[in-house]
N, C-alpha and C positions, 0 to 999 in steps of 0.2 A: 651465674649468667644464664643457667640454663632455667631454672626459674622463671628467670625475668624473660625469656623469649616465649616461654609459655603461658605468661599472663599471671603469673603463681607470683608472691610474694618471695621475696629471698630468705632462703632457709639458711642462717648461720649459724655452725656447730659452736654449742657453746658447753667449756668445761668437758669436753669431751676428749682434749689430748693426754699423752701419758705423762704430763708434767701442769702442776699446779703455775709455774709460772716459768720465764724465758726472758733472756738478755741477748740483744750481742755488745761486745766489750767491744775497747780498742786496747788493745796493751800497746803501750807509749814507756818511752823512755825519759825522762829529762834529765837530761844532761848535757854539755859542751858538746860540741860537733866531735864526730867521732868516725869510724870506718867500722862497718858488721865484720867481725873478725869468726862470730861464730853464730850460724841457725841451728835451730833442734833439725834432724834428719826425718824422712817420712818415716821411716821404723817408729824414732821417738816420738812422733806424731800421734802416729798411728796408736801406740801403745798406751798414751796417754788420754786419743779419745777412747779406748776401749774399758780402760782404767774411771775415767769419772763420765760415767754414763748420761746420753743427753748433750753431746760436746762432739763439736765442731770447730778443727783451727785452720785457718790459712793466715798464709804467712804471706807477707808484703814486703819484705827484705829479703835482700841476697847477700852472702859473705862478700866483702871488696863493695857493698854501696858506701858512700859517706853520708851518713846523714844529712847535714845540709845541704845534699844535693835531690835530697828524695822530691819526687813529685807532692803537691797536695799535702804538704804540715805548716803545722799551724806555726808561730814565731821560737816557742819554749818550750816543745815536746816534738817526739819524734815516734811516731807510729811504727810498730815493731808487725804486727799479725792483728788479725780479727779472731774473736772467740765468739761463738755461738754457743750457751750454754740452758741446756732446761733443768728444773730442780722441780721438788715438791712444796718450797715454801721458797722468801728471801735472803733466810741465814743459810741454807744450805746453795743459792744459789752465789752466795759472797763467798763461803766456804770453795765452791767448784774451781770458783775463779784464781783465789787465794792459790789454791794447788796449782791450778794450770800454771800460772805465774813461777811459783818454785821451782817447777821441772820445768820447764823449756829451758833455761839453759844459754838464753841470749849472751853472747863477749862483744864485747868493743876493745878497739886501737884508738 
């Protein structure tokens, strides 16, 4: 923007971040309607983004939602958290995911 106010072309950084490539996920459920009986905790959160580097989670569920009642899903899946994740290629960005996936920890009722 500040480029463009100064009559300069826009300069955009390119390959210049500390990851070859970046997603964000939706981790989804599918399954029968059900009740969040368990979220990962910010500790486990937290320890999990520290653990696979380049990862960012928020969570969009709270323990006692019912599924079917969440805002904003689709007919056949049920949106659990957003994952933001950067890697140095695409298998290790499916790899990050993979993991995020097996520790959180999500229960249903």
């Amino acid at each position: 923007m500040l480029d463009l106010a100064l009559g300069q072309p826009p300069r955009a950084p390119r390959r210049q971040g500390p990851y070859g490539c970046a997603a964000k996920w939706f981790l989804r459920v599918f399954r029968e309607d059900g009740v969040v009986a368990r979220v990962p905790t910010e500790e486990e959160i937290r320890d999990l983004e520290e653990r696979v580097g380049g990862t960012t989670i928020k969570l969009v569920v709270e323990p006692g939602d019912r599924l079917s009642e969440l805002h904003d899903q689709d007919s056949y899946s049920y949106k659990l958290a957003e994952v933001y994740i950067g890697a140095s290629d695409q298998e290790q960005l499916h790899a990050r995911y993979d993991q995020c996936v097996d520790e959180l920890g999500f229960a249903f009722e």
